[in-house]
C-alpha positions in Angstrom: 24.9 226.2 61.0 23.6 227.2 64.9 23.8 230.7 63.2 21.7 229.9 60.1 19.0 228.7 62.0 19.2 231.6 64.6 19.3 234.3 61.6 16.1 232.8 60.1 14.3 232.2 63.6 13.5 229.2 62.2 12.9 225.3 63.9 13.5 223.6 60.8 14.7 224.7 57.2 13.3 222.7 54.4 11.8 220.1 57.5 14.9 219.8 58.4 15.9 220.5 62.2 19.3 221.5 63.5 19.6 217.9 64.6 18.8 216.4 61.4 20.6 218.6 59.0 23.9 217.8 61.0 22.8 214.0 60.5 22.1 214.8 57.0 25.2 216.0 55.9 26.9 213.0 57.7 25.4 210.7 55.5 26.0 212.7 52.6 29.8 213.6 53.0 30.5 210.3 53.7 29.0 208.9 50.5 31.0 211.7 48.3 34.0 211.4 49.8 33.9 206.7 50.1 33.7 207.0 46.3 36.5 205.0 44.6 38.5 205.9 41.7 36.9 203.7 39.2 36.9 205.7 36.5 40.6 206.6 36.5 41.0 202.7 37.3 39.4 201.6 33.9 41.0 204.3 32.3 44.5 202.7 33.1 43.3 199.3 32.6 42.8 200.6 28.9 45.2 202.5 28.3 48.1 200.2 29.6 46.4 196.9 28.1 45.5 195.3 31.4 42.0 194.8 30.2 42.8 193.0 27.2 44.4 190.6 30.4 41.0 190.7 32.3 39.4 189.7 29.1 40.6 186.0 29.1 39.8 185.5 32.7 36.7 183.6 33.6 34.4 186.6 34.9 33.4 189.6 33.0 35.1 192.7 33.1 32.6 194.9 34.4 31.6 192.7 37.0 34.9 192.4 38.5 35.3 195.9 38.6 31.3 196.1 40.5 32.5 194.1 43.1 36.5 194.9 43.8 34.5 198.8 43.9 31.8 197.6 46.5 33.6 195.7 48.7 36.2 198.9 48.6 33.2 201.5 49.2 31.5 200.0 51.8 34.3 200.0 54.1 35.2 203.6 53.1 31.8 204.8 53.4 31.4 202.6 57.3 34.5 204.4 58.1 33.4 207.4 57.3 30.2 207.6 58.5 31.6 206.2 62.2 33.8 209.2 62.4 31.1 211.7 61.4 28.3 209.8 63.6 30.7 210.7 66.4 31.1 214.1 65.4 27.3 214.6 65.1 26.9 213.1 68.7 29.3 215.6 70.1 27.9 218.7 68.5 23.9 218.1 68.4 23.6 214.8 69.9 21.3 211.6 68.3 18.0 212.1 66.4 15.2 209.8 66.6 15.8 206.5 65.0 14.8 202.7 64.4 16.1 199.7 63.5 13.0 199.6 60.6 14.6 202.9 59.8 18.0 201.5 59.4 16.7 199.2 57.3 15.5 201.0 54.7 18.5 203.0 54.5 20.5 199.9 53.8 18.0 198.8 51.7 18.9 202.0 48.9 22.3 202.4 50.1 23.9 199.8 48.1 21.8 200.9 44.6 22.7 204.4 45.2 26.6 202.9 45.4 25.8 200.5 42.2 24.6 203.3 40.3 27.3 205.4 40.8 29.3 202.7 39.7 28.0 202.7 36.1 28.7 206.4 35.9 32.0 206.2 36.9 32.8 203.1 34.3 31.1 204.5 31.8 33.6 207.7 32.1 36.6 204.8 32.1 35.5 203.4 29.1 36.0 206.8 27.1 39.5 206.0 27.1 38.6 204.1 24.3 37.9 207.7 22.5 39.4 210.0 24.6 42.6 211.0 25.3 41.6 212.0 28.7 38.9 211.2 31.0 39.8 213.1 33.9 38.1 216.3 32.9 34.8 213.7 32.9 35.0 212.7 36.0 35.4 216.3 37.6 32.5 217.3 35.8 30.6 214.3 37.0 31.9 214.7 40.5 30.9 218.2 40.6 27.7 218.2 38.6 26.6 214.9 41.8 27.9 217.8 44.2 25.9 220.2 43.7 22.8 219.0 42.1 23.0 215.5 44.3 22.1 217.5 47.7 25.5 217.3 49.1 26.1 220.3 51.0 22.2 221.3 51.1 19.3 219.0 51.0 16.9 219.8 47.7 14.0 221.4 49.6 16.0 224.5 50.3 16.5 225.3 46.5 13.9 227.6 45.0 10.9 225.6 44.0 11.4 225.8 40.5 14.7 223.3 40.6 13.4 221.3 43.1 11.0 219.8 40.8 13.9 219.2 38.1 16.6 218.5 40.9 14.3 215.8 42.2 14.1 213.9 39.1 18.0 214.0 38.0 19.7 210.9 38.7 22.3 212.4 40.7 19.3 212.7 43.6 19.2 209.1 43.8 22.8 208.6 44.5 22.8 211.4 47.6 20.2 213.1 48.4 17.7 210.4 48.4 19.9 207.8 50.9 20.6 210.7 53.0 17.0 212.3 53.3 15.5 208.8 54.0 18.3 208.3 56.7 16.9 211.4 58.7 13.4 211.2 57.6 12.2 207.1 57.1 9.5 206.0 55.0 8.1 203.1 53.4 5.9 204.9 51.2 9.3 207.3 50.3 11.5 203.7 50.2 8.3 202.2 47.6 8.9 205.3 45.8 12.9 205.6 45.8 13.2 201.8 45.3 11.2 202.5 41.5 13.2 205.5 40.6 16.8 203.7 41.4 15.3 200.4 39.3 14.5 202.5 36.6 18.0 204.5 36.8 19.7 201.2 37.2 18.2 199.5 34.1 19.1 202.1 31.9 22.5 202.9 32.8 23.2 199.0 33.0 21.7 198.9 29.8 24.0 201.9 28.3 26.8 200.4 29.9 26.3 197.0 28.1 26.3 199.0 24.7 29.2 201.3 25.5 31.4 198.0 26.7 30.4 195.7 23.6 31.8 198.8 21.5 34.7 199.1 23.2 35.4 195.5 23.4 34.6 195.7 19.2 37.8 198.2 19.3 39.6 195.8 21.2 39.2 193.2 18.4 39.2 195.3 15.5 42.7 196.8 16.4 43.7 193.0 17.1 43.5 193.1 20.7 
């Protein structure tokens, strides 16, 4: 990275510096790699009959699966981010921060998780159709990779995709937390805070259809 910086004989790339990039892709490997397997969890729970179990249970299906998946991730992603925040310490040292700063991070970090969420269970509940739903989730997984900012933040694509990369939803679930991490805002948090809310409703929304189909199956096939 020292050399990409050096070859360009360049402070800051995409107003990022050296610094912040490092810090950057801290935040963002450790929310790729904290995600758990929820999809391939819902998958099994349908394909083996466990959900038709969960079903009788006094709490809804979806929501036990929200909250057994964010109590999980949040520990994974803490983890994770402690060992990268020392590895970022050792190699570029700390970047201006604030505890206002932190907030707002926090603030997003647990929509961007949420919204993930509804992804991932909406790719379980294809079992219902599918055969398989692994192929899915790569997709998914890859498509939030490289369109989500992981490895790069969105300012360093050509201009053209910036524009469409900015207002895909897999922004809001990488790029977004991250680049408010490095670069805090309120005005960028107002901003963010809309886009997840909209994001949220509608895959919440889509989820809620999806699941009362499924469930419909369930029923029909006297489940």
């Amino acid at each position: 990275m020292r050399v990409t910086y050096s070859e360009v004989q360049a402070q800051q790339l995409g107003g990022f510096t050296l610094p912040q990039m490092l810090w950057y892709l801290s935040v963002t490997e450790s929310l790729a790699i904290s995600a758990p397997r929820i999809a391939q969890d819902v998958d099994q729970d349908v394909r083996t009959g466990a959900l038709t179990v969960q079903l009788v249970r006094p709490i809804s299906y979806p929501m036990y699966r929200l909250w057994s998946s964010m109590g999980e991730r949040c520990v994974r992603f803490g983890f994770n981010f402690a060992v990268s925040a020392v590895l970022a310490l050792f190699f570029v040292g700390a970047i201006p921060m604030s505890i206002g700063g932190c907030l707002l991070f926090l603030l997003v970090l647990p929509i961007a998780f949420i919204l993930d969420f509804l992804v991932m269970f909406l790719i379980g509940l294809g079992a219902f159709w599918l055969e398989d739903t692994s192929g899915l989730v790569l997709i998914y997984s890859r498509l939030l990779w490289l369109l989500g900012g992981l490895m790069i933040p969105l300012e360093l694509f050509p201009e053209f995709w910036q524009g469409i990369l900015h207002n895909l939803p897999f922004a809001l679930v990488i790029y977004a937390p991250a680049r408010l991490f490095v670069h805090p805002s309120i005005s960028d948090t107002l901003a963010l805070l809309m886009r997840q809310g909209v994001a949220l409703l509608m895959l919440t929304l889509c989820v809620q259809w999806v699941y009362g189909l499924a469930i419909q199956r369930i029923h029909a096939n006297g489940g």
